[in-house]
PALUM-420697 format. One record per residue: residue number from 1; x, y, z of N, C-alpha, C, O in turn. Coordinates in Angstrom, 1 decimal. Layout:
NUM_X_Y_Z_X_Y_Z_X_Y_Z_X_Y_Z
...
***
This chain:
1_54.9_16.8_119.6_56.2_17.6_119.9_56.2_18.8_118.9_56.5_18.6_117.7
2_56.0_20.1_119.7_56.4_20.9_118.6_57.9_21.4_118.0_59.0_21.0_118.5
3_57.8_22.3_116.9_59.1_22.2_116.2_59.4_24.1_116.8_60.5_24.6_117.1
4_58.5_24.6_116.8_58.4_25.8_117.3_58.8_26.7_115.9_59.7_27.5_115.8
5_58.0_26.6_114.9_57.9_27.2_113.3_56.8_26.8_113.3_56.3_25.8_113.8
6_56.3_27.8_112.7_54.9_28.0_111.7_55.1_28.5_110.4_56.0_29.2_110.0
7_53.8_28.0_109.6_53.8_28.2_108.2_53.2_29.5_108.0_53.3_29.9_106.8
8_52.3_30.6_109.1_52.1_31.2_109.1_52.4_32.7_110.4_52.3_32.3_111.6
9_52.6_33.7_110.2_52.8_34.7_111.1_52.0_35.9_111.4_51.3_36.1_110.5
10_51.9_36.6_112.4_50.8_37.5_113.0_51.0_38.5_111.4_52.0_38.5_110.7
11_49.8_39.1_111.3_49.3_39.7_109.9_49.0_39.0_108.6_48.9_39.7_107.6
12_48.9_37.5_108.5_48.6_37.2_107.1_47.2_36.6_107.1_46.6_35.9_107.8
13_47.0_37.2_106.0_45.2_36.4_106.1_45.6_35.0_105.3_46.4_34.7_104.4
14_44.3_34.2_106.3_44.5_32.7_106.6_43.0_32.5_106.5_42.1_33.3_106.5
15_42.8_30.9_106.2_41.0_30.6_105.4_41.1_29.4_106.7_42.2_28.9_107.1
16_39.9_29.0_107.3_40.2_27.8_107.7_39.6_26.7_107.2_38.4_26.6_107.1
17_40.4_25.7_106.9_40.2_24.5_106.8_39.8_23.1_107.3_39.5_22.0_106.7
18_39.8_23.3_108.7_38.8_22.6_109.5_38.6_23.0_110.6_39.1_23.9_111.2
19_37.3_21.9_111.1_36.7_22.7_112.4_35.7_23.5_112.1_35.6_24.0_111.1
20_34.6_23.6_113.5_33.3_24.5_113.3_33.3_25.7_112.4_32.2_26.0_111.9
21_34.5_26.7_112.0_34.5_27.7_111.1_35.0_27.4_109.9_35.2_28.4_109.2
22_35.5_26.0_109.5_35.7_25.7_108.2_35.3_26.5_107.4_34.1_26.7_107.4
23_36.2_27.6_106.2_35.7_27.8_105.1_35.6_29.5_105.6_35.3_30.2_104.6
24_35.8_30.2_106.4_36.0_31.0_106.8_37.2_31.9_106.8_38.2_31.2_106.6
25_37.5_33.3_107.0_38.9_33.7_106.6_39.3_34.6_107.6_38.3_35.1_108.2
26_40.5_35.1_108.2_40.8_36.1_108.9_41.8_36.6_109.0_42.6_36.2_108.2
27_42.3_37.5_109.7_43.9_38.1_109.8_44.5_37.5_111.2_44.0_38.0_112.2
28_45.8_36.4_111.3_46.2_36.2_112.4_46.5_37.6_113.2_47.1_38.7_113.1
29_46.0_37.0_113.9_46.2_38.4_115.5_47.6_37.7_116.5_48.7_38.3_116.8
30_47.2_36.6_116.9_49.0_36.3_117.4_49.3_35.0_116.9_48.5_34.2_116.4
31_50.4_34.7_117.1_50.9_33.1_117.0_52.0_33.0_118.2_52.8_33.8_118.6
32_51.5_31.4_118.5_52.0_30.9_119.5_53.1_29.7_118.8_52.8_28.5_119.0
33_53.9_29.9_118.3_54.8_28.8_117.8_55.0_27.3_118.8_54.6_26.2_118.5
34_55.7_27.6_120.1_55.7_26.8_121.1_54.7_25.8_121.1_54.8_24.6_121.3
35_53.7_26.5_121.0_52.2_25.5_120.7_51.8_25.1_119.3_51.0_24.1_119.2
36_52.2_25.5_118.3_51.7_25.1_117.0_50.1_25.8_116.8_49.3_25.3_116.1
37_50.0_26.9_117.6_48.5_27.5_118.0_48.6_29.1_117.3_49.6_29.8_117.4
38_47.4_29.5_116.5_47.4_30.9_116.3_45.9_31.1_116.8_45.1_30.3_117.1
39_45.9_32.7_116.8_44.5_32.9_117.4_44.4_33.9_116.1_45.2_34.7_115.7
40_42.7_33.5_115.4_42.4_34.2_114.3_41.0_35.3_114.4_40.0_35.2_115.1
41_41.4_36.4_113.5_40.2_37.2_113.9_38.9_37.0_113.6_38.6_36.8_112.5
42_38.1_36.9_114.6_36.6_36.4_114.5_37.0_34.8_114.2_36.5_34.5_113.1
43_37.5_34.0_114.6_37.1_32.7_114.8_37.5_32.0_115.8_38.5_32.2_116.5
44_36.6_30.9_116.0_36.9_30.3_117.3_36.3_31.2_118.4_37.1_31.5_119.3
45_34.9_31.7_118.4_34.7_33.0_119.5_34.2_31.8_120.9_33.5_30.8_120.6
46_34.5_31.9_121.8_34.3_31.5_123.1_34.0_32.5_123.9_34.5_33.6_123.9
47_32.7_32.0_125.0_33.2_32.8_126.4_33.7_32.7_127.3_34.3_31.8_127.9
48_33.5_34.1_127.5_34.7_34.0_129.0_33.8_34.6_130.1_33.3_35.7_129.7
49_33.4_34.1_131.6_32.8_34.4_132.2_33.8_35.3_133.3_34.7_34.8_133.9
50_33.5_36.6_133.4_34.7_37.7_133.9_33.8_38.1_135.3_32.7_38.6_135.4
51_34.6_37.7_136.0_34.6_38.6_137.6_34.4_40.0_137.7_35.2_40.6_137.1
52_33.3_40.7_138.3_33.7_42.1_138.3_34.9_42.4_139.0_34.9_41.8_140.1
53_36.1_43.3_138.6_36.7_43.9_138.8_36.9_45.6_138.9_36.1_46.2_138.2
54_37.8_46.2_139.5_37.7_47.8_139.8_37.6_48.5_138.0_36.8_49.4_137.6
55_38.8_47.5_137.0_38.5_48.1_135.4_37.0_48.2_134.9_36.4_49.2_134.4
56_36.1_46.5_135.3_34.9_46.1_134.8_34.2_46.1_135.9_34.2_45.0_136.4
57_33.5_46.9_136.6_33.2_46.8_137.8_31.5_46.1_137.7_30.8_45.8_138.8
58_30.9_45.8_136.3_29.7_45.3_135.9_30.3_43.6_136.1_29.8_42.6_136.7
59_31.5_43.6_135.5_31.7_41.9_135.1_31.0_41.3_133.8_31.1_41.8_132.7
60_30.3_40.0_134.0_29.6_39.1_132.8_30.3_38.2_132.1_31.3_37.5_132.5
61_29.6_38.2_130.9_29.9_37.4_129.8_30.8_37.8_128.8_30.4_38.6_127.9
62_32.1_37.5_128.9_32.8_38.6_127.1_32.2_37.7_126.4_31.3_36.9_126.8
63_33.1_37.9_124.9_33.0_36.7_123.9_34.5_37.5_123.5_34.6_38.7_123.2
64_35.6_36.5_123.4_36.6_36.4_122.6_37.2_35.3_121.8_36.6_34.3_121.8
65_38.4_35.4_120.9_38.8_34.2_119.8_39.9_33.7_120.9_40.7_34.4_121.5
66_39.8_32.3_120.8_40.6_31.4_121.3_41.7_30.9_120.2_41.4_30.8_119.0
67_42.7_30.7_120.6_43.4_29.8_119.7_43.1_28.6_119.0_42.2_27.9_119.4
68_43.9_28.2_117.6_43.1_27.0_117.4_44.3_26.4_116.7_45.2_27.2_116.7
69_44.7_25.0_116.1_45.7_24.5_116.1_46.1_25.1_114.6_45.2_25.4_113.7
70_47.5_25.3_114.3_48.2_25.6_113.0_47.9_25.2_111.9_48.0_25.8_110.8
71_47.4_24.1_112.2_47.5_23.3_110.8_46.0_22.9_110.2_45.6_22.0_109.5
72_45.6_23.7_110.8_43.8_23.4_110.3_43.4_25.1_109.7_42.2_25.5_109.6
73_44.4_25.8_109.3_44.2_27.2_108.7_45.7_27.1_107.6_46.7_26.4_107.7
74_45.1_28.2_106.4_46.3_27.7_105.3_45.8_29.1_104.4_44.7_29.6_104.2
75_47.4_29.6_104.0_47.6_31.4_103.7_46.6_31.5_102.7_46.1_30.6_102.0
76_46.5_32.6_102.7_45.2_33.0_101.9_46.5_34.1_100.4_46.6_35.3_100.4
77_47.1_33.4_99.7_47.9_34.2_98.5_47.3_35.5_98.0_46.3_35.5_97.3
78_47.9_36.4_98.3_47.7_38.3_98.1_47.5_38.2_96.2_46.6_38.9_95.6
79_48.3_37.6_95.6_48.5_37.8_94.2_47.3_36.5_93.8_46.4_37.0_93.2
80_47.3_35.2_93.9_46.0_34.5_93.6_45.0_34.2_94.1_44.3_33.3_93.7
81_44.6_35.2_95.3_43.7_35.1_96.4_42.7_33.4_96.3_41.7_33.0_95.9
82_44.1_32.9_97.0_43.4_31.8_97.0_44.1_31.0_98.1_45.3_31.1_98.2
83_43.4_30.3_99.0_43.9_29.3_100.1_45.2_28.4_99.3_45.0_27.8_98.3
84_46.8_28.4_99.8_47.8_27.4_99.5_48.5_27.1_100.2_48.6_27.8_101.2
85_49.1_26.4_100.2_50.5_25.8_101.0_51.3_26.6_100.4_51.0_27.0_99.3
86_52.5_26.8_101.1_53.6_27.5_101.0_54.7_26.7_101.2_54.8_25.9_102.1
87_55.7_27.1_100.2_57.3_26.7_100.4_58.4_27.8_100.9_58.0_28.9_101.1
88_59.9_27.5_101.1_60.8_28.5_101.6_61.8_28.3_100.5_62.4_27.2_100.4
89_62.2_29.4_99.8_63.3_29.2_99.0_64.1_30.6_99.4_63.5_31.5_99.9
90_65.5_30.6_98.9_66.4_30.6_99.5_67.0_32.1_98.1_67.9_31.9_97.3
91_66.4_33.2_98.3_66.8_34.2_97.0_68.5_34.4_97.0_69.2_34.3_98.0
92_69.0_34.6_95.5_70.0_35.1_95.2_70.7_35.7_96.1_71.9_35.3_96.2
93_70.2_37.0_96.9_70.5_37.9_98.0_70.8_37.3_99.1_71.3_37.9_100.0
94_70.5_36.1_99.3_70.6_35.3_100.7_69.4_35.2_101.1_69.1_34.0_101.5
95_68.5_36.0_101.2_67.1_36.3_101.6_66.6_34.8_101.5_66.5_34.0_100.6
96_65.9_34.6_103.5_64.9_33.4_102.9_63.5_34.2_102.8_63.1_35.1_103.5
97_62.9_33.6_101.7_61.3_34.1_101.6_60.2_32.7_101.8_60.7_31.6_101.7
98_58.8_32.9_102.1_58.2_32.4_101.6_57.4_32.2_100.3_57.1_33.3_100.0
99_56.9_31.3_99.3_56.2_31.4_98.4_55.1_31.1_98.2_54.8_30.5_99.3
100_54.1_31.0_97.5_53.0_30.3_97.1_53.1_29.1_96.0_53.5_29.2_94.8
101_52.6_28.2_96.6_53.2_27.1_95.8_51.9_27.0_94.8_52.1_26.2_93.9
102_50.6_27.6_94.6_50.3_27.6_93.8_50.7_28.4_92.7_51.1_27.7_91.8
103_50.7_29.8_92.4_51.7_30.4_91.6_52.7_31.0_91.7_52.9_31.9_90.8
104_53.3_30.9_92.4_55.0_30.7_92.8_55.1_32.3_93.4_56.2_32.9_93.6
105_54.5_32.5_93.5_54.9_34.4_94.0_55.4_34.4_95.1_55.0_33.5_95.8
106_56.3_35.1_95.5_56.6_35.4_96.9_55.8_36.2_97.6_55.2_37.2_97.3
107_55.9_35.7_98.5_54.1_35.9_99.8_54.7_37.2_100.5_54.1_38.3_100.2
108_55.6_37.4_101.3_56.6_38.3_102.4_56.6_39.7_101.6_57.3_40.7_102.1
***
């Protein structure tokens, strides 16, 4: 059952932590909250066997990134460039941010 939140959002670079590209890194391209699913750049590449159409009038084989589940990719921290879990705390201003729970920076 999803909660429809994610720990991460379209533009943050993300490392993955499991699965065939384990250990790999990229910039989310979309997130699918509903699903608990993001699709990351260059990973997860699949084909897609395409019908010619009047755009593609050759057809074939693409190769694009498929989605892959949430929780098997984890933020890549801009200030400790390093894979962490993240917390939400709650600034002075009202502002919710996220952080890095390894050295406490705010990520956003």
């Amino acid at each position: 059952m999803s909660t429809g939140k994610l720990h991460v959002k379209k533009g943050d670079q993300v490392k993955v932590i499991a699965g065939k590209d384990k250990g790999r890194e990229g910039e989310v391209l979309k997130a699918f909250p509903e699903d608990d699913r993001v699709v990351v750049e260059g990973i997860n590449i699949v084909k897609k066997h395409q019908q010619p159409t009047q755009d593609n009038p050759q057809g074939g084989i693409q190769e694009q990134e498929a989605p892959i589940h949430s929780s098997n990719v984890m933020l890549v921290c801009k200030h400790c460039s390093e894979a962490s879990r993240t917390g939400k705390k709650i600034l002075d201003s009202g502002e919710k941010v996220r952080y890095c729970k390894n050295c406490g920076e705010i990520v956003d």
